[in-house]
C-alpha positions as a Python dict, from the first residue, in 0.01 Angstrom:
ca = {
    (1, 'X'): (0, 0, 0),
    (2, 'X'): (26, -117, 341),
    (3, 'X'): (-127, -24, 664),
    (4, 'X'): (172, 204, 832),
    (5, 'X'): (-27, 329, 1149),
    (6, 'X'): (-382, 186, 1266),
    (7, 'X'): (-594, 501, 1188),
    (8, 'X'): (-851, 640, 1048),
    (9, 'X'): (-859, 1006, 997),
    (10, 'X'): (-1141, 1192, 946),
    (11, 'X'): (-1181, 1599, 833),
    (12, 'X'): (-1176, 1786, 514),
    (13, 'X'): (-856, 1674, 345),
    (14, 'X'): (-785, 1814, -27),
    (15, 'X'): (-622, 1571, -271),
    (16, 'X'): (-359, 1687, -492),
    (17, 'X'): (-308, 1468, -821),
    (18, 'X'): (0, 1389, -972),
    (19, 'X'): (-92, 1480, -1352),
    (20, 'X'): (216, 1337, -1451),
    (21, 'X'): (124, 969, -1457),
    (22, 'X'): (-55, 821, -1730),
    (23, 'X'): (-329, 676, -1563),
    (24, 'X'): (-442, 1015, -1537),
    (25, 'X'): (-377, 1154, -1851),
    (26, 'X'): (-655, 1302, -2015),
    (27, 'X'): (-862, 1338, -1636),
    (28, 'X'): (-1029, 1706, -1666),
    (29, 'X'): (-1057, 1874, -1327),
    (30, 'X'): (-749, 1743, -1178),
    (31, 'X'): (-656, 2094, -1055),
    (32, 'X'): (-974, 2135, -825),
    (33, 'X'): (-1051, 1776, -690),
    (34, 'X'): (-1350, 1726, -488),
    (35, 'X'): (-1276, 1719, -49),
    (36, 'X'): (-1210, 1411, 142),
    (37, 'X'): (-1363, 1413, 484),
    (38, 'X'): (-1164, 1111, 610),
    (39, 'X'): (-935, 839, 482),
    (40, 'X'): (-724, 543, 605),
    (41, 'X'): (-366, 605, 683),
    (42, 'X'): (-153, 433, 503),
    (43, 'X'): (212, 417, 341),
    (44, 'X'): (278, 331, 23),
    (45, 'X'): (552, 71, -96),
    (46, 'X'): (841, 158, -193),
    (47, 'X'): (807, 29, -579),
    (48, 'X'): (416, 184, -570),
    (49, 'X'): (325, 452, -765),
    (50, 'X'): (136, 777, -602),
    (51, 'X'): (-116, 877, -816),
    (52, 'X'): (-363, 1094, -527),
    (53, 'X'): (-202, 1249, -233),
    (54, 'X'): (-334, 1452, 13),
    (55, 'X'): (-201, 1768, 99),
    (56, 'X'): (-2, 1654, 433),
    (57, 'X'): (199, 1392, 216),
    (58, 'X'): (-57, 1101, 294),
    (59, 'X'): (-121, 862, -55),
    (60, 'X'): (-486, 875, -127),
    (61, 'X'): (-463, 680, -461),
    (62, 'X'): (-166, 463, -554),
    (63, 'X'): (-45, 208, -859),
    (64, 'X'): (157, -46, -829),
    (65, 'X'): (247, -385, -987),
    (66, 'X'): (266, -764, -830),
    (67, 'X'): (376, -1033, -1079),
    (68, 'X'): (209, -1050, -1369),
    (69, 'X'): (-73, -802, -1256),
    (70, 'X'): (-163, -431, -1126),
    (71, 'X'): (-359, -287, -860),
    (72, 'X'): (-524, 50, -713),
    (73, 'X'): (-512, 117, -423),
    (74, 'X'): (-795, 372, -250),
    (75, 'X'): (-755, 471, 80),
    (76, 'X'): (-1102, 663, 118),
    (77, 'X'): (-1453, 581, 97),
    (78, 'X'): (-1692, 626, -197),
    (79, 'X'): (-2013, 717, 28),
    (80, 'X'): (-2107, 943, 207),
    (81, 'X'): (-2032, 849, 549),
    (82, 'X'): (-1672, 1001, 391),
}
């Protein structure tokens, strides 16, 4: 991913997984994920995979490959201050 617009957002935000992709295959729960209460904006590359959006379009959790190697991408916080 890649910072599209300096911001930070912050509310109650509801992810909505992509059970489609393999990396997430097997996940129970997927259908009632857990709130966000704020998040970086981002946009994703074009060749990146969306794994977590939120429900206004925003990527939340994203895949994508450089080279030789992969990467995650999280565009929330693991705390609570989020």
């Amino acid at each position: 991913m890649q910072a599209g617009r300096n911001a930070i957002q912050e509310d109650l935000f509801l992810p909505v997984a992509n059970a489609e992709h393999a990396l997430l295959e097997g996940f129970p729960g997927l259908d009632a994920l857990p709130a966000v209460l704020g998040y970086v904006m981002a946009q994703a590359r074009p060749t990146a995979e969306i794994l977590l959006s939120l429900e206004n379009g925003d990527p939340l959790l994203a895949y994508g490959r450089f080279g030789l190697g992969a990467g995650l991408a999280y565009t929330s916080d693991m705390t609570e201050a989020w």
